[in-house]
C-alpha positions in Angstrom: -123.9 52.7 113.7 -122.6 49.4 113.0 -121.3 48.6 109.7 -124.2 46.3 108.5 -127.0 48.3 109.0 -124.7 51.1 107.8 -124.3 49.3 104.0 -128.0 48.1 104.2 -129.2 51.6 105.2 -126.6 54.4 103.5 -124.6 52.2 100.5 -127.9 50.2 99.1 -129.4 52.2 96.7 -132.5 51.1 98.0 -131.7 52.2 101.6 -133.7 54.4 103.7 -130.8 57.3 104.0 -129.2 56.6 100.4 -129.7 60.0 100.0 -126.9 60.7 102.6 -124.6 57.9 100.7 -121.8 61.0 99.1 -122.5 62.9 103.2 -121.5 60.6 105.3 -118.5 57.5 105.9 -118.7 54.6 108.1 -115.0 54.2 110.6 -114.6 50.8 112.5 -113.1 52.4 115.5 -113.8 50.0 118.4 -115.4 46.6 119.2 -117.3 46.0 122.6 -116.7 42.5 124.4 -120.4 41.1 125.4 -121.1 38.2 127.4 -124.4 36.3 127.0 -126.6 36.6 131.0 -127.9 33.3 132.1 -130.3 33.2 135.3 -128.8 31.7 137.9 -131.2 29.2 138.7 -130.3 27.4 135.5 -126.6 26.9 135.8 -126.6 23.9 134.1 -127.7 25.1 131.5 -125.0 27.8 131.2 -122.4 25.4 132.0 -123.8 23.6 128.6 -123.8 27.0 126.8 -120.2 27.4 127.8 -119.0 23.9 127.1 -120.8 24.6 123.3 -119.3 27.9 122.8 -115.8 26.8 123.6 -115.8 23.8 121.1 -116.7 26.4 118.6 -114.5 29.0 119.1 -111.6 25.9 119.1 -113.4 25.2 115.3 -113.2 28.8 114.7 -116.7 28.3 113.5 -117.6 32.0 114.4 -114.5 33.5 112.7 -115.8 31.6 109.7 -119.6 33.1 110.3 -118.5 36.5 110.3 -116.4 36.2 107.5 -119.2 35.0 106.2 -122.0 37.5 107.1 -120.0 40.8 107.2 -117.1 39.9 105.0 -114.5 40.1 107.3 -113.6 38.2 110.6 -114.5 41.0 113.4 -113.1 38.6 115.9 -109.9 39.7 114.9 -110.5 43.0 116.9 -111.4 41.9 120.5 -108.0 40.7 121.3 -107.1 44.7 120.8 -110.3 45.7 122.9 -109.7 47.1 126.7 -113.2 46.6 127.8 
């Protein structure tokens, strides 16, 4: 489980499985490296996609959205993942 459904789901005393919240911990062990899929018929598009994405990452405007949505920058673990 990932760590925000795990807080929204376990920690929140509202969640569904709250009951479980003293049973059972959440361990960031790994990150997976994604890449978005484009069809091929509209490259241009996905040459626009990639031309957006890489003036953001140079803003580290994601680093700052994860920081903001899941408290922490998560980006900072795919430069240790191997796949």
């Amino acid at each position: 489980m990932i760590e925000g459904p795990f807080k929204q789901q376990v920690l929140a005393k509202n969640g569904p499985y709250h009951n479980l919240a003293n049973d059972v911990v959440f361990n960031q062990f790994a990150v997976i490296k994604t890449w978005p899929l484009f069809n091929k018929k509209e490259q241009s598009f996905a040459d626009d996609y990639d031309k957006a994405m890489k003036k953001l990452k140079e803003e580290k405007i994601p680093n700052e959205l994860s920081k903001k949505f899941y408290g922490k920058d998560l980006f900072q673990y795919l430069n240790s993942a191997k796949r």
